[in-house]
C-alpha positions in Angstrom: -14.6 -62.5 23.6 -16.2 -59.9 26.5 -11.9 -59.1 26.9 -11.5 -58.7 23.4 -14.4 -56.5 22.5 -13.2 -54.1 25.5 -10.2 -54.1 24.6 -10.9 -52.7 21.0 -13.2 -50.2 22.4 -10.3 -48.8 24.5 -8.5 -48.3 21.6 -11.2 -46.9 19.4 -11.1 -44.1 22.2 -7.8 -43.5 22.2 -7.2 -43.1 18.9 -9.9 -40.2 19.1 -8.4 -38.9 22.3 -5.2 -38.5 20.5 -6.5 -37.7 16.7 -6.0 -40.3 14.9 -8.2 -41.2 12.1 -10.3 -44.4 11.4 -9.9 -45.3 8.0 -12.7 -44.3 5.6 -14.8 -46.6 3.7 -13.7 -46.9 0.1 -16.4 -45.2 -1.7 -15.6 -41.3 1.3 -13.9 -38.5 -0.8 -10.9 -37.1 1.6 -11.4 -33.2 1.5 -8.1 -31.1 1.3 -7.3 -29.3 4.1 -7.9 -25.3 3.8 -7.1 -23.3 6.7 -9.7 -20.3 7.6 -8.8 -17.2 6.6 -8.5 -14.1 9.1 -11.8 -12.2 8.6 -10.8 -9.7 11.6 -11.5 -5.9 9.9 -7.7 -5.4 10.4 -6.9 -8.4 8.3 -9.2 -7.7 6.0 -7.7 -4.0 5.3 -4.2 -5.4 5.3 -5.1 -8.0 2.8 -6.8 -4.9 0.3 -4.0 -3.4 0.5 -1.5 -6.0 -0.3 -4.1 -7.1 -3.3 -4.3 -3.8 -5.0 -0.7 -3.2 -4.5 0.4 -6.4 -5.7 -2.1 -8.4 -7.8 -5.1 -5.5 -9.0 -2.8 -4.9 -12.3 -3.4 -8.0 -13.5 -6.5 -9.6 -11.9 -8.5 -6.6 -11.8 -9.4 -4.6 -8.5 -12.6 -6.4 -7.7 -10.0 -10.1 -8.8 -12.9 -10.2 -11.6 -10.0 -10.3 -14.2 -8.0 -7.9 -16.6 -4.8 -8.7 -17.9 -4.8 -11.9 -15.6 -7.8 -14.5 -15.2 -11.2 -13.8 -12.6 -10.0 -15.1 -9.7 -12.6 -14.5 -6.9 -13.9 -18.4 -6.4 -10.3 -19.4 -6.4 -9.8 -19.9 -2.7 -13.7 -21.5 -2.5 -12.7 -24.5 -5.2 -9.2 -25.2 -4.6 -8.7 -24.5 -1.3 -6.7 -21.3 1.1 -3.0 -23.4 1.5 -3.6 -23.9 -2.0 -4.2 -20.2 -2.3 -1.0 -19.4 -0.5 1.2 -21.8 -2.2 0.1 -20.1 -5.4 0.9 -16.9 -3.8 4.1 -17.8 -2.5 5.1 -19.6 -5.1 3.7 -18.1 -8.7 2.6 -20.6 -11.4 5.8 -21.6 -13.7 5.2 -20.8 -17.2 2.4 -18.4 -16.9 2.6 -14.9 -16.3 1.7 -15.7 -12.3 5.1 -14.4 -10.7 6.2 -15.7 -7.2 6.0 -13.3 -4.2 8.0 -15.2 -2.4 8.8 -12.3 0.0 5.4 -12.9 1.7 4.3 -14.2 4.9 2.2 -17.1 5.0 0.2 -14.6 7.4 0.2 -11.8 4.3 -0.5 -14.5 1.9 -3.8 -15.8 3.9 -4.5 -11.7 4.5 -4.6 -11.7 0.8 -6.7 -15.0 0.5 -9.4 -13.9 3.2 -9.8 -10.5 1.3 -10.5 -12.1 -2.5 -13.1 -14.2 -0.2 -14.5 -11.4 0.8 -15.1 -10.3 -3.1 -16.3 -13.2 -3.8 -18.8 -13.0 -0.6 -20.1 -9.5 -2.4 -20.7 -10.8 -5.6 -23.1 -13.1 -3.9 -26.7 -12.3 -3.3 -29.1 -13.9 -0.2 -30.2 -17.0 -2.8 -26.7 -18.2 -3.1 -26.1 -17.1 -6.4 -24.1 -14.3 -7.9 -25.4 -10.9 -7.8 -26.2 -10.2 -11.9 -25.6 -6.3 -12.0 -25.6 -6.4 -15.8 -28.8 -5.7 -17.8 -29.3 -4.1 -20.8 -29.1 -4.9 -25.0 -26.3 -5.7 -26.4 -27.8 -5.1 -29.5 -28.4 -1.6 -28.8 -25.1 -0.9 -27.3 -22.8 -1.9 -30.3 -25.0 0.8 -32.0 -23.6 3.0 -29.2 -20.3 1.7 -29.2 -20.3 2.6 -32.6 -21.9 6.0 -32.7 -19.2 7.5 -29.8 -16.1 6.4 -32.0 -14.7 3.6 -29.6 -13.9 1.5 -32.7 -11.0 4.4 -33.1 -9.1 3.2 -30.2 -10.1 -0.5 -29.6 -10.0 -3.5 -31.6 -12.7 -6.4 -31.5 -12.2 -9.6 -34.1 -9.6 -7.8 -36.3 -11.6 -4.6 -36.6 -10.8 -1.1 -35.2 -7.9 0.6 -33.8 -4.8 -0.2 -31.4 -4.6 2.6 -29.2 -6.4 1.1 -27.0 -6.7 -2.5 -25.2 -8.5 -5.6 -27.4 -11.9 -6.0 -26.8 -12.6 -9.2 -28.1 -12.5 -11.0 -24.9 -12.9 -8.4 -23.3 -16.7 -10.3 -21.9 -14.6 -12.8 -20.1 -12.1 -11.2 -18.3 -13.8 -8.3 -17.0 -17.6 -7.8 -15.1 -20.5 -5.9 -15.5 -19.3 -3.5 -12.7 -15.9 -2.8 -13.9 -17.2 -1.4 -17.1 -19.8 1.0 -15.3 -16.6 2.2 -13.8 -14.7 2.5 -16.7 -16.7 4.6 -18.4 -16.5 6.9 -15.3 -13.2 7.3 -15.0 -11.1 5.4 -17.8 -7.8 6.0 -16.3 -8.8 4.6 -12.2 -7.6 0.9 -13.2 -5.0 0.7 -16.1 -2.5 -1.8 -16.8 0.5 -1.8 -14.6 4.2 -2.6 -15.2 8.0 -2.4 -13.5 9.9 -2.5 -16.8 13.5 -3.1 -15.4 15.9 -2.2 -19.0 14.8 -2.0 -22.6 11.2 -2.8 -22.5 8.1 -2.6 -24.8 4.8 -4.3 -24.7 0.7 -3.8 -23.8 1.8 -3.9 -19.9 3.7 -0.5 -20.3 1.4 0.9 -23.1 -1.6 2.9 -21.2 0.5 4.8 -18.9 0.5 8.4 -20.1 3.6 10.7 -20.0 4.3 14.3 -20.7 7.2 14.9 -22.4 8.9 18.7 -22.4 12.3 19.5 -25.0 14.6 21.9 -24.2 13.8 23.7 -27.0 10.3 24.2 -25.5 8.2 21.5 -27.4 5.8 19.5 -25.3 4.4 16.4 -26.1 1.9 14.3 -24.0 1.4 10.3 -25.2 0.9 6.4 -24.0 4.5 5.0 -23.5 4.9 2.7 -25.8 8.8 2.1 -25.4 11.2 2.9 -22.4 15.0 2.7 -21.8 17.7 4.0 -19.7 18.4 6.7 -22.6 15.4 7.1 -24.7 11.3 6.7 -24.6 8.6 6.7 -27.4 5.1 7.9 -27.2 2.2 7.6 -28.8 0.0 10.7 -28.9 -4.1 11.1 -29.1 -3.8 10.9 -33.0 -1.5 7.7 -33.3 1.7 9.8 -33.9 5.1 8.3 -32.3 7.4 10.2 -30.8 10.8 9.1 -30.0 13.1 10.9 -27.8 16.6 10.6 -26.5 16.3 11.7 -22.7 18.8 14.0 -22.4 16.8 15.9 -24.5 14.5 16.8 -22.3 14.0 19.4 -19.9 11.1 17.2 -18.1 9.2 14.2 -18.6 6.3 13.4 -15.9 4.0 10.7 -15.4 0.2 11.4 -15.4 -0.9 8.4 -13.5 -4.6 7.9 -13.7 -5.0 9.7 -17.3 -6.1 8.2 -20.2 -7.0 9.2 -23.8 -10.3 7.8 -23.5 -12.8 10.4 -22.1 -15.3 10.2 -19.4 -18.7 9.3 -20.0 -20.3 10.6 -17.1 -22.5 13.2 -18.8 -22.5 12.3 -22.2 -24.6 8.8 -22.1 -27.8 8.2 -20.7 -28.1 5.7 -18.0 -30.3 3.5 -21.0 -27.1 3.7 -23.2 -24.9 2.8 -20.7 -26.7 -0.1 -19.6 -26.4 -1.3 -23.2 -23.4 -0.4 -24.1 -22.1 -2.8 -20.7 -24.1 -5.1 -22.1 -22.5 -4.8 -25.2 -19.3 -5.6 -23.3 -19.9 -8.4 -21.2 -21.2 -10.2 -24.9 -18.1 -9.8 -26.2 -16.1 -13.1 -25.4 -14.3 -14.2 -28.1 -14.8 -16.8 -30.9 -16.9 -19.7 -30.1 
């Protein structure tokens, strides 16, 4: 028995020598494996800049959503491979592309940075940071007093020039709008239209448009091709143009029709009017 007993303590140390795992009791949860991202300064930078170059036009700068879903506690419930593979590998059926181009080193660079968002939005207690305060209340009567009903559209009511607001609550945070208001045209929707293309992606991106008989026009695209464009001007008017045409036709990245608030609300209104925004999250 002495022989037997030794023997199976030899190979209990083995097996931990070498790595091998002792088998867990049936009521243990196995926890996925999740490499640590870099957190070096460098990485960190390199990861920003692969983010806002590849993945702010739809998640949002801060990943706290836009066009694409809030994405900062990603990595913390599912995991960094998981993370990458995503990545690496896009979502099939969704509008989540692959970049398949990517390192798994520039993938993880991209992983330790949205931690590092998500690590901001936390405050000392563990819980998220709530920048938001204000009354909602308050601010639709300011939403409606400075015309934004004219551009954007919330349950059916308003206008299209600008993007629908109805979810508006859920996809984007507290901060984002303070920002917005600021300077409208920072953080627009991106797009690479490759051929004939039209849709919300390409809409906000503002274009100047000179004839060569000397009339200029400035508008959102709307609609692009290889021979022709349409834009929409401040007033709603399209304009359609053949591109040869033209005598120019530049981009104004970073403009947008909807002006600055800077000066013209109080820091009260402001604070309700986000709070106004963050309230608006669809039909319940």
């Amino acid at each position: 028995m002495g022989f037997v007993v030794s023997s199976l303590r030899l190979i209990v140390a083995l097996a931990l020598v070498l790595g091998a795992s002792v088998p867990a009791s049936a009521g243990a949860r196995a926890v996925p494996h999740s490499r640590k991202p870099a957190e070096e300064p460098s990485d960190l930078a390199a990861g920003k800049q692969l983010f806002e170059t590849s993945c702010a036009g739809c998640h949002g700068f801060d990943a706290d959503g836009g066009q694409g879903p809030n994405i900062q506690r990603v990595p913390a419930n599912r995991g960094d491979d998981a993370v990458v593979k995503i990545i690496k590998g896009g979502v099939p059926g969704t509008g989540m592309p692959a970049f398949g181009s990517f390192t798994d080193a520039q993938a993880m660079q991209i992983v330790a940075y949205i931690r590092s968002l998500a690590s901001a939005a936390i405050g000392e207690s563990g819980k998220p940071v709530q920048t938001q305060s204000g009354d909602a209340e308050k601010g639709k009567l300011v939403y409606e007093s400075k015309g934004c009903a004219d551009c954007h559209l919330i349950r059916g009511s308003g206008g299209d020039r600008g993007p629908e607001l109805s979810e508006i609550g859920s996809l984007r945070s507290a901060d984002y709008f303070r920002k917005a208001l600021q300077d409208p045209g920072a953080n627009l929707p991106k797009g690479a239209p490759t051929g004939p293309t039209t849709g919300r992606w390409i809409q906000y991106l503002m274009f100047q448009a000179t004839t060569k008989d000397g009339r200029t026009v400035e508008g959102m695209r709307v609609s692009e091709s290889s021979i022709a464009i349409a834009l929409e001007d401040s007033k709603g008017n399209l304009h359609s143009f053949l591109k040869w045409d033209l005598k120019s036709l530049e981009k104004e990245p970073g403009k947008s029709f909807m002006p600055r608030f800077n000066d013209s609300l109080s820091s009260e209104d402001t604070g309700n009017l986000v709070a106004y925004l963050v309230s608006l999250k669809g039909a319940k």
